[in-house]
N, C-alpha and C positions, 0 to 999 in steps of 0.2 A: 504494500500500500504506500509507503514512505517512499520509495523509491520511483512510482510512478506519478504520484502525487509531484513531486518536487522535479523528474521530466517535463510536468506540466505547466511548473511553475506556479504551483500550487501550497506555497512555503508554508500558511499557518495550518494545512492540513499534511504536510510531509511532516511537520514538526509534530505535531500530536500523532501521528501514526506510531514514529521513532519513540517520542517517550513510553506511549504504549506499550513498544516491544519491550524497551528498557524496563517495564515494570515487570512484563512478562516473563524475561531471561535476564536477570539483573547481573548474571556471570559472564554475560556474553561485551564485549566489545566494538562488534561490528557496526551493532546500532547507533552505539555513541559517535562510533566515526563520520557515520553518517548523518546525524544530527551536528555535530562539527561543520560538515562541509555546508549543509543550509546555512548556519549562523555564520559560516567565513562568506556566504554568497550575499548575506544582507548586512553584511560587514556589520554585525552584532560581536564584537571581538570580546567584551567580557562573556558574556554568555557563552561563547564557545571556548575560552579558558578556563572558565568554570565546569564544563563540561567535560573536557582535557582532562583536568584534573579529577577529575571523579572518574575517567577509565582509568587514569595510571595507579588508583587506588587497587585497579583489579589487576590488570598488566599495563608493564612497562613496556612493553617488547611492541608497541606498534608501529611502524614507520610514517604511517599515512599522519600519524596524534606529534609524533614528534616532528614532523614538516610543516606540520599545520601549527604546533605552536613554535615554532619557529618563524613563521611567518609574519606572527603577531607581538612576536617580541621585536621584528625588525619595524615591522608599523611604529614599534611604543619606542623604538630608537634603542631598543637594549644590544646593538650590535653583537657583544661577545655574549649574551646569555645566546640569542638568534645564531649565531657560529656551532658553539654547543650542540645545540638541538637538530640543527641540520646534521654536526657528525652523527650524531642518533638517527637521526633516519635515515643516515646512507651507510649507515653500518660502518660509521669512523674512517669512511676511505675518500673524506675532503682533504 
């Protein structure tokens, strides 16, 4: 649903599909990423660091969470936090 929803450009309904899921598989990560990428596409950058942060709670290990916050720490100007998180999501081979 989220994912077609937000094809459509359909954001406050991809958005409540994705926390749905979220509530449904609270172990799962996917979803969060994907509710990430809505909030990076309506440049809502707290809300998707906040959301960030609440997958890294579950794993760290995502590439797509650490690029995407990487993104948003170079928006907020944290250049070397942003360096950081990009080596995390390319697997430390910048």
């Amino acid at each position: 649903m989220g994912k077609i929803a937000r094809e459509a450009k359909l954001n406050d309904e991809a958005i409540g599909a994705y926390k749905r899921a979220i509530e449904l598989k609270p172990e799962q990560v996917t979803p969060r990423e994907e509710l990430v990428a809505v909030y990076m596409e309506q440049n809502s950058y707290k809300l998707a660091k906040k959301t960030i942060k609440d997958a890294f709670s579950i794993s760290m290990k995502s590439p797509v969470l650490h690029i995407n916050l990487a993104e948003i720490l170079e928006a907020e100007g944290d250049i070397e936090a942003a360096v950081a998180e990009y080596k995390k999501g390319q697997g430390d081979s910048l």
